[in-house]
C-alpha atoms as an extended CHARMM CRD file, in Angstrom:
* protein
*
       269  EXT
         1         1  UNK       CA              0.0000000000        0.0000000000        0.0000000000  PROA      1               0.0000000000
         2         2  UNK       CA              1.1030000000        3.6130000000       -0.8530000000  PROA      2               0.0000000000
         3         3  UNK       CA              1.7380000000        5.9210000000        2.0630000000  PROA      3               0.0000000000
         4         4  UNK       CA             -0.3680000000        8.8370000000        0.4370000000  PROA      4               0.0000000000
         5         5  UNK       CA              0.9160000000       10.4820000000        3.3910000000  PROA      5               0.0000000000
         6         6  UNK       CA              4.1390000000       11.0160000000        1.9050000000  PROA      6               0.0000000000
         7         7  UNK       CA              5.5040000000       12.2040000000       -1.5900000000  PROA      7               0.0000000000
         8         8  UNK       CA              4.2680000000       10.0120000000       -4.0970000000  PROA      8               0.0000000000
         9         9  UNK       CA              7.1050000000        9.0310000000       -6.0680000000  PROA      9               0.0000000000
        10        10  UNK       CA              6.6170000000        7.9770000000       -9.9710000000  PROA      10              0.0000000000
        11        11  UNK       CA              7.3310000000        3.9380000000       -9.4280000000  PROA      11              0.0000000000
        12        12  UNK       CA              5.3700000000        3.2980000000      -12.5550000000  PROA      12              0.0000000000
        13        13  UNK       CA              4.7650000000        5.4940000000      -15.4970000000  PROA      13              0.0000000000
        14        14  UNK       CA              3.0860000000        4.6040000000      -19.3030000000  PROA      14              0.0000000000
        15        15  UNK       CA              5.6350000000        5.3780000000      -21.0000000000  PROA      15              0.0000000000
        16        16  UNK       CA              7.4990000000        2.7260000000      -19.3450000000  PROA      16              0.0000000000
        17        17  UNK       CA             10.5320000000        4.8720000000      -17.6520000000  PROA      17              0.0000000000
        18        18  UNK       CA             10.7930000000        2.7470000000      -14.4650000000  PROA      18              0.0000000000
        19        19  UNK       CA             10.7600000000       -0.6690000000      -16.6270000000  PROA      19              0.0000000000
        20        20  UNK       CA              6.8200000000       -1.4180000000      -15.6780000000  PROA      20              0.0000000000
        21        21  UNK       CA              4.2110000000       -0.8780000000      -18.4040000000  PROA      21              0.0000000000
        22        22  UNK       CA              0.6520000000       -0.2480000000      -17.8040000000  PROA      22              0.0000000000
        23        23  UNK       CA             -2.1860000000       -2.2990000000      -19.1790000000  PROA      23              0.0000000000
        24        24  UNK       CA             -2.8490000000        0.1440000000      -21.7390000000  PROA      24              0.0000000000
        25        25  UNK       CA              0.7050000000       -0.0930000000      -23.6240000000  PROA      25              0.0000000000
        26        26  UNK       CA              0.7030000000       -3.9120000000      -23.1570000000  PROA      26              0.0000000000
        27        27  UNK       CA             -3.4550000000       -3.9960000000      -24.6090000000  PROA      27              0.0000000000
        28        28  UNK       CA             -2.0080000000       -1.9490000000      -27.1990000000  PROA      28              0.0000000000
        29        29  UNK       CA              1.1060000000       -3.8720000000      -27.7590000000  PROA      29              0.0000000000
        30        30  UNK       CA             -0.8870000000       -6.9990000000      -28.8250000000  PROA      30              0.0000000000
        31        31  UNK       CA             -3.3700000000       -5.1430000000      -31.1810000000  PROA      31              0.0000000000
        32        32  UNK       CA             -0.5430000000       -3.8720000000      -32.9070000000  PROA      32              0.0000000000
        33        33  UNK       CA              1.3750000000       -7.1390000000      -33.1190000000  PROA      33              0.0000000000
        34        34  UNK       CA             -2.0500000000       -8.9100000000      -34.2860000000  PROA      34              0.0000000000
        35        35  UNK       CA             -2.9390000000       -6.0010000000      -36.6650000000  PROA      35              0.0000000000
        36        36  UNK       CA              0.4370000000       -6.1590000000      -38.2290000000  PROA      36              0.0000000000
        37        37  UNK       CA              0.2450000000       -9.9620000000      -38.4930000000  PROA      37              0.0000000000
        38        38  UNK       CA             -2.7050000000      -10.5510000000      -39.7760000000  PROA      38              0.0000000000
        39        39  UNK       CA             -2.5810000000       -7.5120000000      -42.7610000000  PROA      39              0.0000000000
        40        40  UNK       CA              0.8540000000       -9.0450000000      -43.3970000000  PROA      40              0.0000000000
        41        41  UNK       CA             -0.9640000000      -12.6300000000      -43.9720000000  PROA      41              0.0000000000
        42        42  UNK       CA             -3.6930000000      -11.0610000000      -45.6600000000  PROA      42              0.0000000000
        43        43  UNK       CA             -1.2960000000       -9.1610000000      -48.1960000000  PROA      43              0.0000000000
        44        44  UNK       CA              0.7330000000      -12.5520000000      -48.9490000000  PROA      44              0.0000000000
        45        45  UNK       CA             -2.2770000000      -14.8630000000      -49.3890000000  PROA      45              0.0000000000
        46        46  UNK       CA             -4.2350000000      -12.7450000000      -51.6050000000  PROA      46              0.0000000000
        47        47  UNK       CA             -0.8480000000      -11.5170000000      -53.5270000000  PROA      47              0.0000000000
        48        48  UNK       CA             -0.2620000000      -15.4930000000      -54.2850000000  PROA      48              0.0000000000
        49        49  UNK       CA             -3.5590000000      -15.9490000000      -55.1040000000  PROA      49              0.0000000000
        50        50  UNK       CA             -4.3900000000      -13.5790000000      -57.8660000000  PROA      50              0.0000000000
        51        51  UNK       CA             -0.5480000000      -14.2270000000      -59.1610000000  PROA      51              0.0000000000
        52        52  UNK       CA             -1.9110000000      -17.9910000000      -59.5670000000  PROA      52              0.0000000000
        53        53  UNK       CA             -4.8250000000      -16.8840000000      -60.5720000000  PROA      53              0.0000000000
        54        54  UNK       CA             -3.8170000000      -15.1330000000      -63.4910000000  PROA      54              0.0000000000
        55        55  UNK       CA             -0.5570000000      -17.3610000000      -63.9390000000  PROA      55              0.0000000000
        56        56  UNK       CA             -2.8930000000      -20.1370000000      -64.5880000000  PROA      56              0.0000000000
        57        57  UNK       CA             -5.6750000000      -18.2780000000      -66.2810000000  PROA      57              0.0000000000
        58        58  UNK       CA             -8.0490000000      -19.8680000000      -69.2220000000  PROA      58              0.0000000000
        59        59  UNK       CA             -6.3610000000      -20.2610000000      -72.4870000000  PROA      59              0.0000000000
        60        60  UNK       CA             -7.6270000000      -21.8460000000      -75.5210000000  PROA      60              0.0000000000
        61        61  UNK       CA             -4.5740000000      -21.8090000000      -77.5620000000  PROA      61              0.0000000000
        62        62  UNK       CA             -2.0120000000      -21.8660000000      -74.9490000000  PROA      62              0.0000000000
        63        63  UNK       CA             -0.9970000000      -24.4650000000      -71.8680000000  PROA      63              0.0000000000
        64        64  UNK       CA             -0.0780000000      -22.5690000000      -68.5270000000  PROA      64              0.0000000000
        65        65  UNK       CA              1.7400000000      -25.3950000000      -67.6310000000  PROA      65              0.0000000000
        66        66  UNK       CA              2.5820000000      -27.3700000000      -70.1850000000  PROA      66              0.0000000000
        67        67  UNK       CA              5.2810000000      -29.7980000000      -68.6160000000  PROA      67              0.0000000000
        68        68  UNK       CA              2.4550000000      -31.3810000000      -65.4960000000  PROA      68              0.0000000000
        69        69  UNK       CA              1.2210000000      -34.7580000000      -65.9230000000  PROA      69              0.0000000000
        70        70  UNK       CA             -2.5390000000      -34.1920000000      -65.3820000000  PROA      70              0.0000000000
        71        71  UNK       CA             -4.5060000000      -36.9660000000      -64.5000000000  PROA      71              0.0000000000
        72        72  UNK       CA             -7.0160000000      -38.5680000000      -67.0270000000  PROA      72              0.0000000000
        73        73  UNK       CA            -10.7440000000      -38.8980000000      -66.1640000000  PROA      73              0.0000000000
        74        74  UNK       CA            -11.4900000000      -41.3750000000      -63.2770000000  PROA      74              0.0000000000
        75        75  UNK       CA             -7.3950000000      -41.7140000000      -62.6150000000  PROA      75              0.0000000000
        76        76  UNK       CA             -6.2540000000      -41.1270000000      -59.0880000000  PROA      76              0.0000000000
        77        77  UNK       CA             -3.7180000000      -38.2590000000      -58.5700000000  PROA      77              0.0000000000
        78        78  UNK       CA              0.1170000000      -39.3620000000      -58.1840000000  PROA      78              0.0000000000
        79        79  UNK       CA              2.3240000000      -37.3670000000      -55.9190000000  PROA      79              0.0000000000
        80        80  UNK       CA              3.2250000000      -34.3260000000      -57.2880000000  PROA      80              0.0000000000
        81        81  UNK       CA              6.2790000000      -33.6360000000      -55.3960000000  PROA      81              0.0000000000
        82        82  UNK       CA              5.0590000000      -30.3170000000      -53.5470000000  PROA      82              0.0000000000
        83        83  UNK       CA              3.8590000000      -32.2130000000      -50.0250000000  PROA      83              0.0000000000
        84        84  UNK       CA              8.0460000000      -30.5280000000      -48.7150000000  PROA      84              0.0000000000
        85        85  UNK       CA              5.7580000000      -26.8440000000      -49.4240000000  PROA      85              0.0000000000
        86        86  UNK       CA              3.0430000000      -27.7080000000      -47.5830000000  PROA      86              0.0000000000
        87        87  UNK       CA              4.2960000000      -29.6950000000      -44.8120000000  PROA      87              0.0000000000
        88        88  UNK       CA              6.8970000000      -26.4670000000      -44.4540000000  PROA      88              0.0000000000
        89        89  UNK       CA              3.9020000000      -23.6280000000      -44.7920000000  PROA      89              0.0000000000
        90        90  UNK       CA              1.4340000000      -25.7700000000      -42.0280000000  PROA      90              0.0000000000
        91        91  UNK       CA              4.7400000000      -25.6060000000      -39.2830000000  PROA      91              0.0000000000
        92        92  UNK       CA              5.6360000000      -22.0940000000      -39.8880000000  PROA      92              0.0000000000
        93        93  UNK       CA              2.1270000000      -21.5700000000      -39.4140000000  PROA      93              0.0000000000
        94        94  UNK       CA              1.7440000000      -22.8860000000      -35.8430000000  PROA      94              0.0000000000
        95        95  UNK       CA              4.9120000000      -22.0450000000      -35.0500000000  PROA      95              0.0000000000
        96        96  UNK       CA              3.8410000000      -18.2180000000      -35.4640000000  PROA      96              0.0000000000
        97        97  UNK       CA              0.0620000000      -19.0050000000      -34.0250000000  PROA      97              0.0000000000
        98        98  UNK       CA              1.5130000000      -20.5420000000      -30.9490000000  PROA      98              0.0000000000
        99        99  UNK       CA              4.1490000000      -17.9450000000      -30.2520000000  PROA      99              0.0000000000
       100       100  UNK       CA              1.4630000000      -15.7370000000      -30.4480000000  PROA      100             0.0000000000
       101       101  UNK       CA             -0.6460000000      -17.5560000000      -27.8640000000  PROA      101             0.0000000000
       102       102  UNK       CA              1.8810000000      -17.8940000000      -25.6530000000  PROA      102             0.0000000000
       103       103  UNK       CA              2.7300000000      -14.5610000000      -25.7660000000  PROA      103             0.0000000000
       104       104  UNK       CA             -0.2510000000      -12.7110000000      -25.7560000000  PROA      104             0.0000000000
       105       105  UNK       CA             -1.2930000000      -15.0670000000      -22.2220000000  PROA      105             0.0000000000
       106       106  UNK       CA              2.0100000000      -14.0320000000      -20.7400000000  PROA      106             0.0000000000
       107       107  UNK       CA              1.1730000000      -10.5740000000      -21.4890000000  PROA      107             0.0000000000
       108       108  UNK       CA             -2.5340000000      -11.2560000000      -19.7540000000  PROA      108             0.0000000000
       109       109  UNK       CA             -0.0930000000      -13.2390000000      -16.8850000000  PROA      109             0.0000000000
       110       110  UNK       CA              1.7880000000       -9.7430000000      -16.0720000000  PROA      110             0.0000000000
       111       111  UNK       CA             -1.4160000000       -6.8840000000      -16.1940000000  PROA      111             0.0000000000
       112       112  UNK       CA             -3.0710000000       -9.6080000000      -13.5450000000  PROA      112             0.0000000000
       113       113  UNK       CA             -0.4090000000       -9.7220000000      -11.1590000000  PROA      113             0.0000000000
       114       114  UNK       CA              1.9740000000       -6.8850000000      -11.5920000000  PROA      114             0.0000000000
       115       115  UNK       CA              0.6740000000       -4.6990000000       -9.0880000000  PROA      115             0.0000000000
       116       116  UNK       CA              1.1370000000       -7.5260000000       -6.4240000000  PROA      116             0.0000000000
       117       117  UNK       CA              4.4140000000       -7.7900000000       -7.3590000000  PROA      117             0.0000000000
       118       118  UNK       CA              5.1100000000       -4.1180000000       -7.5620000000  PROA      118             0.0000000000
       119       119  UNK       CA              3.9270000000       -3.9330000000       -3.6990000000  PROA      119             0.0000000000
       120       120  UNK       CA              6.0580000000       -7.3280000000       -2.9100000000  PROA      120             0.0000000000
       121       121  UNK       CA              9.3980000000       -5.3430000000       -4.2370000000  PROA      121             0.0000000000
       122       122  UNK       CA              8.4430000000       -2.4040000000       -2.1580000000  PROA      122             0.0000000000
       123       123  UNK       CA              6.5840000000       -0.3510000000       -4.7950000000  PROA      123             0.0000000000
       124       124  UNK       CA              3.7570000000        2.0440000000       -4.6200000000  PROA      124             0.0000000000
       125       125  UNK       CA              0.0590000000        1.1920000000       -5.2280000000  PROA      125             0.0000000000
       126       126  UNK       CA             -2.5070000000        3.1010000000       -3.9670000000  PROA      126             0.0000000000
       127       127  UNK       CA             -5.5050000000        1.0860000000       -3.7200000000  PROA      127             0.0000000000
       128       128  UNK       CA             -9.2450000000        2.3860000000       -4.1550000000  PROA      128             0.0000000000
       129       129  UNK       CA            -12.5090000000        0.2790000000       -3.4790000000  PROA      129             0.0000000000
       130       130  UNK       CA            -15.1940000000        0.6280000000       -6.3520000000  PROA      130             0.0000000000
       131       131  UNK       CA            -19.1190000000        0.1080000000       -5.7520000000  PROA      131             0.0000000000
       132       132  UNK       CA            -21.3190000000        0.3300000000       -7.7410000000  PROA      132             0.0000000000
       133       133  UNK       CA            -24.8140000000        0.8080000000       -7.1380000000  PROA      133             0.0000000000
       134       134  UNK       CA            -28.0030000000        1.4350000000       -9.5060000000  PROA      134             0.0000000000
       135       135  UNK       CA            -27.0020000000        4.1190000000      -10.6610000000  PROA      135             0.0000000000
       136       136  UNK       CA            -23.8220000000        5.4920000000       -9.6920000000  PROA      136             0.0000000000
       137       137  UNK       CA            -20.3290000000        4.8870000000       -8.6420000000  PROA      137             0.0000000000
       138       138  UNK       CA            -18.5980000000        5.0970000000       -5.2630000000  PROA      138             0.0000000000
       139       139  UNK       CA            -15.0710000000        5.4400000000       -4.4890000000  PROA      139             0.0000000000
       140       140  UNK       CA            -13.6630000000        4.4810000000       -1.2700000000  PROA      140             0.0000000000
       141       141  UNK       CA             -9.8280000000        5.6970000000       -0.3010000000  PROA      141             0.0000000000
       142       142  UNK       CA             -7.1740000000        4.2620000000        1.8380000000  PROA      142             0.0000000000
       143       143  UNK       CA             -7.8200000000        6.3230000000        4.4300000000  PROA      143             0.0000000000
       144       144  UNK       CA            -11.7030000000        5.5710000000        4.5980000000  PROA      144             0.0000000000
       145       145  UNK       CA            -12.8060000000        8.5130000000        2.7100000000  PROA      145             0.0000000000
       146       146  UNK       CA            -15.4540000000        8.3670000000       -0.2310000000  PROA      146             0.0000000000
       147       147  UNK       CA            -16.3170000000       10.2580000000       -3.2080000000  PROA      147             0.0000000000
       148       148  UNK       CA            -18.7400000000       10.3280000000       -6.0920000000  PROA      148             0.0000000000
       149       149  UNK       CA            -15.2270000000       10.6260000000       -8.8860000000  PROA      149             0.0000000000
       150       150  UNK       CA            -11.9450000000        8.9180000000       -8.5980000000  PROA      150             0.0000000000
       151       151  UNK       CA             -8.9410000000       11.5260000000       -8.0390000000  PROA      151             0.0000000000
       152       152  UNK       CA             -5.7860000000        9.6680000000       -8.4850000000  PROA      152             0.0000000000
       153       153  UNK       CA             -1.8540000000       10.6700000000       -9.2660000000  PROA      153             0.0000000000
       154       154  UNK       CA              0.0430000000       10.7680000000      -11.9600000000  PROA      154             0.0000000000
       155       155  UNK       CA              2.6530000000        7.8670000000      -12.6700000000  PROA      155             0.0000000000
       156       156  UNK       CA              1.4350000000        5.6640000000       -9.4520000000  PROA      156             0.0000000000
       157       157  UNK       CA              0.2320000000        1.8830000000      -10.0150000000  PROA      157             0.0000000000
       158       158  UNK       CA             -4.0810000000        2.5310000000       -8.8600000000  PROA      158             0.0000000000
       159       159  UNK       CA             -5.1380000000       -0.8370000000       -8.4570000000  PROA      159             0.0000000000
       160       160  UNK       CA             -8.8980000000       -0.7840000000       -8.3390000000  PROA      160             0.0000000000
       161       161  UNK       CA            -11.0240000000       -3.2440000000       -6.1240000000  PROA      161             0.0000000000
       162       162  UNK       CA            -14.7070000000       -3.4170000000       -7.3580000000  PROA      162             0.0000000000
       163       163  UNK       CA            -18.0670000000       -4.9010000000       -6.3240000000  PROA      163             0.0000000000
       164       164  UNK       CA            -21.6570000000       -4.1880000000       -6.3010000000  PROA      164             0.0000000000
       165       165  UNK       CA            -24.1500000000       -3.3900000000       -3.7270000000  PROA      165             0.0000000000
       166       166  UNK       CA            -27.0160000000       -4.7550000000       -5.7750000000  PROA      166             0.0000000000
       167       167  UNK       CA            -26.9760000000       -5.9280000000       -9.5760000000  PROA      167             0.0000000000
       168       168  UNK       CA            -24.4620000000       -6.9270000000      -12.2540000000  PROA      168             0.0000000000
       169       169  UNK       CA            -22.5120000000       -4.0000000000      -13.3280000000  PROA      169             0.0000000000
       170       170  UNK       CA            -19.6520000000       -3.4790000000      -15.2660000000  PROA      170             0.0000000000
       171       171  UNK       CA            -16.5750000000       -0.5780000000      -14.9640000000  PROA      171             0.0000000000
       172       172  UNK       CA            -14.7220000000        0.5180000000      -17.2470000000  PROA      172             0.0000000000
       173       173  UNK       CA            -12.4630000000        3.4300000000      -18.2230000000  PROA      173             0.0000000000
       174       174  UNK       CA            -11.8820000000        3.2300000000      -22.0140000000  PROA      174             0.0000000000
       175       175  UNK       CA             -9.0460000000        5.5970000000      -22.2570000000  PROA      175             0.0000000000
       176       176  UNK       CA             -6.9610000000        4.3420000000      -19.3630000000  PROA      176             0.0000000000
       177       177  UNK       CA             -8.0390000000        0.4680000000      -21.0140000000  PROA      177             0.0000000000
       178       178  UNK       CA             -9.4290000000       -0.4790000000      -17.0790000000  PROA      178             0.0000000000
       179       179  UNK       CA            -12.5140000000       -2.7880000000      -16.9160000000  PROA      179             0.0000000000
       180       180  UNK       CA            -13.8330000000       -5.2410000000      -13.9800000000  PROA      180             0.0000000000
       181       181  UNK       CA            -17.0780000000       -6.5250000000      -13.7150000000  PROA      181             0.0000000000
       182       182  UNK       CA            -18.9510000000       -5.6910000000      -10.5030000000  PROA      182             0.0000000000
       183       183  UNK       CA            -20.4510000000       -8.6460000000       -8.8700000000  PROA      183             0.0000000000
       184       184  UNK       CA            -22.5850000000       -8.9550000000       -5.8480000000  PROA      184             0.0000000000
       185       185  UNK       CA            -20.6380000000      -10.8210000000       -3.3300000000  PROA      185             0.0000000000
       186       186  UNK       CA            -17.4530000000      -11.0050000000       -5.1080000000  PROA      186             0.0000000000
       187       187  UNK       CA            -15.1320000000       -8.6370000000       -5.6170000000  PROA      187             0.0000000000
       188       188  UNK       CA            -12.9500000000       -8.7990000000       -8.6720000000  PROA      188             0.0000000000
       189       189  UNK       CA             -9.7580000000       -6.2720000000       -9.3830000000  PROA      189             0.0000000000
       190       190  UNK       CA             -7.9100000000       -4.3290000000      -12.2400000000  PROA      190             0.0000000000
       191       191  UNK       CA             -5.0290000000       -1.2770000000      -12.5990000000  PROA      191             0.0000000000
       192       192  UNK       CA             -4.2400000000        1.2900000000      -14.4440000000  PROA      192             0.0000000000
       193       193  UNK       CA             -1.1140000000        3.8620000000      -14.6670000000  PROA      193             0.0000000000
       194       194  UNK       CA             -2.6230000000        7.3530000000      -15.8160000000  PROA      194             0.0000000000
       195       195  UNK       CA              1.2160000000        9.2980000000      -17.0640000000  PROA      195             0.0000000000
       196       196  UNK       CA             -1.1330000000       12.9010000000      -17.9910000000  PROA      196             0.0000000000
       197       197  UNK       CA             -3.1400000000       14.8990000000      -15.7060000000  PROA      197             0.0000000000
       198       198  UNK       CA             -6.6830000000       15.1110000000      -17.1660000000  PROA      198             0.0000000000
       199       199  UNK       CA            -10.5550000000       14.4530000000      -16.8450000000  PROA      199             0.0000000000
       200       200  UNK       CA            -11.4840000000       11.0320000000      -18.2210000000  PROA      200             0.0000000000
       201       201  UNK       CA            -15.0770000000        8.9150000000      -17.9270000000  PROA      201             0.0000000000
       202       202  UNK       CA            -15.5060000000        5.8450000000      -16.3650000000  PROA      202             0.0000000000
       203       203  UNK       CA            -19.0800000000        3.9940000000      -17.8290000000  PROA      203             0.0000000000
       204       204  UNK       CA            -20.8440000000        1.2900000000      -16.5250000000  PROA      204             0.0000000000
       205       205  UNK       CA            -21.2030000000       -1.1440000000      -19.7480000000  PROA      205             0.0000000000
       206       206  UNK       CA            -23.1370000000       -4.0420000000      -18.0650000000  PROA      206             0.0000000000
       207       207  UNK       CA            -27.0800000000       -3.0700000000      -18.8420000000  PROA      207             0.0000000000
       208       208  UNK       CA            -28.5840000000       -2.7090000000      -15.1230000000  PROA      208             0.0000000000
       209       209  UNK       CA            -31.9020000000       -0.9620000000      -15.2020000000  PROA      209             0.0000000000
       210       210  UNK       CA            -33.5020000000        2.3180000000      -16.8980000000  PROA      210             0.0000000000
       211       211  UNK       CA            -30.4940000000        4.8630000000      -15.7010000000  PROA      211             0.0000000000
       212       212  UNK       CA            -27.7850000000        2.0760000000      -17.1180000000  PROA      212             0.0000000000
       213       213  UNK       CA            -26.6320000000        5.0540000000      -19.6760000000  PROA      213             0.0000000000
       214       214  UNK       CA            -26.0880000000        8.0000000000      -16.8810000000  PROA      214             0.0000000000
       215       215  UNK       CA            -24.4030000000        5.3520000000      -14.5920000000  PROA      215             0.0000000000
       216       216  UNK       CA            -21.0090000000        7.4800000000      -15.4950000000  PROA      216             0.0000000000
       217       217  UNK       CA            -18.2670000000        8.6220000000      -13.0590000000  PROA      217             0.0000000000
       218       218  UNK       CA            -15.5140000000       11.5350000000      -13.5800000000  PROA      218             0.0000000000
       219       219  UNK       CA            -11.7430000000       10.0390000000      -13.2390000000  PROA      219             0.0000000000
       220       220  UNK       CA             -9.5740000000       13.2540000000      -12.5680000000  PROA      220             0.0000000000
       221       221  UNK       CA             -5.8470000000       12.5330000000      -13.2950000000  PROA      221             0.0000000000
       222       222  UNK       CA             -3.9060000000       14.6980000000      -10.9630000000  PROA      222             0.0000000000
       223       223  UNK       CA             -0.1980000000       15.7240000000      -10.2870000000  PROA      223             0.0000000000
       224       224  UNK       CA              1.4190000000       14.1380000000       -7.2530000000  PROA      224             0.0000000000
       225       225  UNK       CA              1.8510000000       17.9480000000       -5.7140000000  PROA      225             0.0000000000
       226       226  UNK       CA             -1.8500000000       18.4000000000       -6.2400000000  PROA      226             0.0000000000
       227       227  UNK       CA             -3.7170000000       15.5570000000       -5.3930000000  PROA      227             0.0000000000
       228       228  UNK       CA             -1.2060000000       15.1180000000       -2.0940000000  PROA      228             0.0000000000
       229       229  UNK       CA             -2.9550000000       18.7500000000       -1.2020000000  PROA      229             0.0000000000
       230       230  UNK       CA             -6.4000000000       17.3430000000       -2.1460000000  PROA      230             0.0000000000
       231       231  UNK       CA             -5.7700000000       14.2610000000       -0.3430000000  PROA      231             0.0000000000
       232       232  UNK       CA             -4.6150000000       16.0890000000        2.6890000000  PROA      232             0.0000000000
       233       233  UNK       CA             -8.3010000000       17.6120000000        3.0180000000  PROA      233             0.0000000000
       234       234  UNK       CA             -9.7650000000       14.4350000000        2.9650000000  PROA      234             0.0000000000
       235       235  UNK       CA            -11.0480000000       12.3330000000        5.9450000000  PROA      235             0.0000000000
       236       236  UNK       CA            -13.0260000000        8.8000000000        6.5820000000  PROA      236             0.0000000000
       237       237  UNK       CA            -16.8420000000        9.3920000000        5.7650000000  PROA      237             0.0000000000
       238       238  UNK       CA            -18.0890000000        8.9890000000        8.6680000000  PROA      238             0.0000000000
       239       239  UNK       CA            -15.6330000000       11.3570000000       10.8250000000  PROA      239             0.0000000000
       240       240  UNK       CA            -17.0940000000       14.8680000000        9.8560000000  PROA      240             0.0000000000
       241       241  UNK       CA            -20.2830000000       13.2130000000       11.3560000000  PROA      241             0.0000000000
       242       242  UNK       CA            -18.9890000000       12.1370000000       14.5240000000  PROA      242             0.0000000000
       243       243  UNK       CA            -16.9270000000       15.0820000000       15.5730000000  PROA      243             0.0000000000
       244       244  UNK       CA            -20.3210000000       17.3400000000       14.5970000000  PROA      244             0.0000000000
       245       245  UNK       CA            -22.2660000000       15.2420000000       17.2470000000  PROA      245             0.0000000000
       246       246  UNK       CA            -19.5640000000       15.6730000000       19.7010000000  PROA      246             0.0000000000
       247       247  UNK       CA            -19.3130000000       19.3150000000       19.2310000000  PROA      247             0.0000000000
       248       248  UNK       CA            -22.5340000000       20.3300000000       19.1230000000  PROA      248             0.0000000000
       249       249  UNK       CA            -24.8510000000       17.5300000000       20.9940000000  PROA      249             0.0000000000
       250       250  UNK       CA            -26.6230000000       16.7760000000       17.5910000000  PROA      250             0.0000000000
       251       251  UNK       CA            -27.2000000000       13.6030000000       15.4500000000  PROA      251             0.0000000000
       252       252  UNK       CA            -26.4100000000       16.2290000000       12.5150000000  PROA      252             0.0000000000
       253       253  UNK       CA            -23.6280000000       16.0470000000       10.5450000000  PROA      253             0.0000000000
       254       254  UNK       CA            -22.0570000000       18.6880000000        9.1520000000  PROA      254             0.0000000000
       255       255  UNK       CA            -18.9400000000       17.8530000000        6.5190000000  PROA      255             0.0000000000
       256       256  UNK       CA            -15.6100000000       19.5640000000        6.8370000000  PROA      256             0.0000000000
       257       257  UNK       CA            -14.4450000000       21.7280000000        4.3270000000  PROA      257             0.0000000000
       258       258  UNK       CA            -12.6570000000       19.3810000000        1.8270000000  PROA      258             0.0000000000
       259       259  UNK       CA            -14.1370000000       15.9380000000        3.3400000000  PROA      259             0.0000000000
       260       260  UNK       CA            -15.8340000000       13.6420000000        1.1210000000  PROA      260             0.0000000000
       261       261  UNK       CA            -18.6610000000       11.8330000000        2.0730000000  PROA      261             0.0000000000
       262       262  UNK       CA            -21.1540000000        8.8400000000        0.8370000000  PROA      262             0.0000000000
       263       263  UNK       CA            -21.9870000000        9.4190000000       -2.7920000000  PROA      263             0.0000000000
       264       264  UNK       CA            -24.9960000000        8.4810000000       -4.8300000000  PROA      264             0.0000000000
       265       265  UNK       CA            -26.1600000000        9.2440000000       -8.6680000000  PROA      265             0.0000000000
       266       266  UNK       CA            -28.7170000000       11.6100000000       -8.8720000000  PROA      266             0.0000000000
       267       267  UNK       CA            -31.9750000000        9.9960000000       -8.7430000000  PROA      267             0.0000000000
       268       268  UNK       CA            -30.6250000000        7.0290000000       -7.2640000000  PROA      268             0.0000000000
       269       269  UNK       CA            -31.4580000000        5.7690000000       -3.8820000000  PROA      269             0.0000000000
């Protein structure tokens, strides 16, 4: 666990400076490698086949391929002497799909554990509990605070725990390539490194009842000097209430300037 009290030091960046890369580079690591692969077998089979197709084209006064022994009408085949061709094509063939495979799951192997091993070698990961609730998100800090949008630092590992309070949901932040369902009961995890400051969207993209498409949260990307001064403000959810009823006698609660409390969507229950 990150002490949030302190600096917050850039362990883990995007643009892989510390030697960790975040799910979004390796996600976009194996669309590129698959992309590239697949238009460069798409270019080489069709390439071969229109060369055949037009080196061994229809013509009535003229034999393509004069020299091959075709067989006659109701005469097996004989070998033809190219089985070295295809025998050769069929292992280069798996040889590239299952280096692929095995790549592409050791890729899925690292996103899936890094950020235990990151805390293990004495790294930073600040970790934030997501639920989600019909229809809205709630974030829930180290330090027992909550909030209705997700404020995090720049080049930190954020590993996100999530779970639902009532139905199937599903988050997701597109841009920063995060998604975990939300389960009832369970709780299931995913990371992110965010290397910009900036204002992205987090959706909800399991269907969950009429406000499904407004179930949306704010994810504000923030420098470490700057959210260390937010954080700083912040205090467990339930402490502004408590020190109100000790002050004043009253079951009121009043928040404290810069405290975050219990969020809900608007509308929501």
């Amino acid at each position: 666990m990150m002490d949030v009290g302190g600096a917050v030091v850039g362990d883990t960046v995007l643009a892989g400076a510390s030697g960790i890369r975040a799910p979004a580079e390796v996600f976009n690591s194996i669309f590129v490698a698959f992309l590239g692969l697949g238009t460069l077998v798409g270019v080489v089979v069709i390439s071969y086949t229109l060369y055949n197709a037009y080196k061994y084209r229809y013509r009535e006064d003229e034999d393509p391929a004069p020299g091959v022994d075709r067989p006659e009408l109701g005469e097996l085949p004989e070998g033809g002497g190219k089985g070295k061709k295809l025998f050769l094509s069929f292992g280069i063939s798996a040889f590239i799909v299952l280096s692929l495979v095995i790549w592409t799951y050791a890729s899925l192997l690292y996103v899936e554990g890094k950020p235990t091993e990151v805390q293990q070698n004495g790294g930073d990961v600040m970790t934030v509990e997501v639920d989600g609730f019909r229809f809205g998100w709630q974030f829930t800090y180290p330090n027992g605070a909550e909030a209705n949008a997700l404020r995090v630092p720049t080049d930190t590992v954020i590993d996100l725990s999530v779970t639902s309070r009532d139905v199937f949901h599903n988050f997701g932040i597109p841009e920063l390539r995060a998604k975990a369902d939300a389960i009832p009961g369970q709780t299931t995890n995913t990371w992110f490194v965010a290397d910009e400051p900036g204002t992205y969207q987090a959706n909800c993209y399991e269907i969950c009842g009429e406000g499904h498409s407004g179930m949306t949260a704010d994810v504000v990307v923030m420098n470490g000097s700057a959210f260390e001064e937010w954080y700083a403000t912040t205090e467990p959810a339930n402490a502004s209430a408590t020190d109100s009823a000790a002050g004043n006698g009253t079951d009121a609660a009043v928040s404290a300037p810069g405290a975050l409390v219990p969020a809900h969507a608007g509308g929501a229950p």
